[in-house]
C-alpha positions as a printed Julia matrix, in Angstrom:
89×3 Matrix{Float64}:
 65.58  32.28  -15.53
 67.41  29.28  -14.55
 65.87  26.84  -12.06
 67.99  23.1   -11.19
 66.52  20.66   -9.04
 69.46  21.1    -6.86
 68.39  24.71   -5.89
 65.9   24.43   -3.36
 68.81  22.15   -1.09
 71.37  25.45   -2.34
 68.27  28.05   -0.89
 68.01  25.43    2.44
 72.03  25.45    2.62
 72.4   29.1     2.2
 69.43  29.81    4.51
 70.95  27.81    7.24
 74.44  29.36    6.52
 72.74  33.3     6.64
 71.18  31.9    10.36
 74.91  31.07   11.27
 76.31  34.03   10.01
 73.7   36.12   12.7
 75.15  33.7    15.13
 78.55  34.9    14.6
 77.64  38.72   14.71
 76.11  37.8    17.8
 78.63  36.4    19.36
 80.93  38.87   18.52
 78.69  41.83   19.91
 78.13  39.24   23.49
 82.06  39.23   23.62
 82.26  35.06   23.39
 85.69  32.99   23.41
 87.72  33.7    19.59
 88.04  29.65   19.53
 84.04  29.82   19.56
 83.69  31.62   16.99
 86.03  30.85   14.97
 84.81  27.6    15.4
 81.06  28.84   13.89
 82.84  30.84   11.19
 84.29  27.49    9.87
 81.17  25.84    9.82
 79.63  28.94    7.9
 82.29  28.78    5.63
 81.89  24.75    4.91
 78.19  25.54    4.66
 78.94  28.32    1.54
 81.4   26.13   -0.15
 78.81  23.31   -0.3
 76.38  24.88   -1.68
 78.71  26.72   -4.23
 79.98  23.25   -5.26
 76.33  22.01   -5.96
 75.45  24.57   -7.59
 78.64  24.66   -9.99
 78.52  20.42   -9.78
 74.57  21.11  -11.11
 75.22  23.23  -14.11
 77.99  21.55  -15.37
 75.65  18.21  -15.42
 72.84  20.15  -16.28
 73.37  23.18  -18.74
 76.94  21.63  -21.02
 75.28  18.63  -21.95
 76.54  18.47  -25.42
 73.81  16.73  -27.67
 74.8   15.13  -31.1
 72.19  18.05  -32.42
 74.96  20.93  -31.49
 76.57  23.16  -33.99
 80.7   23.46  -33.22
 80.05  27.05  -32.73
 77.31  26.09  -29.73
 79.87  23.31  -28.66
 82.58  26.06  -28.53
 80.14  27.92  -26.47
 79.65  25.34  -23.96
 83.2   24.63  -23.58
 83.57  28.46  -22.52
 81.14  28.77  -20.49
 82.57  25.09  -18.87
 86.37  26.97  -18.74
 84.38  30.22  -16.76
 82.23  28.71  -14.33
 84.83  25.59  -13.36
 87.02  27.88  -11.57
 84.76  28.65   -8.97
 85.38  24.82   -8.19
């Protein structure tokens, strides 16, 4: 299991984003102005990209550390696993 530091703010920021995304449901089902909630979606959708950048931002920092220790093949590992996970950036 992988734990950061970073993801109890990531749990707080997702929480908060699941709260806005009831917000948006209910708006829709009260029939409330588009510009409203469109407005709401955007912040849900800022709210999801932040936390998907931390938590990206956090492994890279975190997990590729390359240590003078590393074998090239564990190197070329890292450097994969850096190639997959920075196009979620």
């Amino acid at each position: 299991m992988h734990k950061h530091s970073s993801h109890p703010d990531i749990i707080k920021r997702l929480k908060r984003a699941n709260g806005q995304i009831n917000k948006v449901v209910a708006m829709l089902e009260d029939g409330e102005k588009c510009v409203d909630i469109a407005q709401q979606m955007q912040a849900v959708y800022g709210a999801v990209g932040k936390a998907k950048t931390a938590l990206v931002q956090d492994h890279i920092e975190g997990c590729l550390e390359a240590k003078s220790s590393d074998k090239p093949a564990d190197i070329k590992k890292k450097m994969k696993e850096l190639k997959e996970i920075t196009k979620y950036l």
